[in-house]
N, C-alpha and C positions, 0 to 999 in steps of 0.2 A: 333426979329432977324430971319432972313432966317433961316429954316434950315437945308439948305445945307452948307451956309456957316457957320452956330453953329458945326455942322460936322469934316468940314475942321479944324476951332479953336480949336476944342478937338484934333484930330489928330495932331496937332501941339505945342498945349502943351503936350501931351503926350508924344511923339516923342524929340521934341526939336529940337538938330541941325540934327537928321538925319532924320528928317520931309522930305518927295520929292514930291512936288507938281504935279510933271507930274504923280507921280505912283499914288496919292491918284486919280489925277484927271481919268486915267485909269480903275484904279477900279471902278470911279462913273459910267463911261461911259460903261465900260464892265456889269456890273449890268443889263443894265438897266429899265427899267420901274418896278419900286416895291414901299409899301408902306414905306412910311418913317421910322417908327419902323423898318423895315427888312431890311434899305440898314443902319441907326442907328447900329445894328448887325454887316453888312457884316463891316462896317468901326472898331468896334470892334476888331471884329476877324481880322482886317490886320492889327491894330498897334499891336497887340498881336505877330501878323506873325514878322513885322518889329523889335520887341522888342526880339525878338530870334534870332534876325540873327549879 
């Protein structure tokens, strides 16, 4: 599996209904150019963000 879209699928189990596609896609895009491990992380860190709010 891609894994950006393996990514996206954890973020979206994670999240569930308040999963948001535009913002995940945002964050990839703001990102960008980095190793997979380290954008793996930054996607980490924003269901974490999303999960507090």
């Amino acid at each position: 599996m891609n894994t950006l879209l393996a990514a996206r699928e954890h973020a979206h189990a994670a999240l569930g209904a308040r999963f948001d596609l535009k913002a995940f896609h945002n964050l990839i895009l703001q990102s960008g150019s980095m190793p997979m491990t380290l954008l793996n992380t930054r996607v980490d860190q924003w269901i974490a963000k999303q999960q507090g709010t």
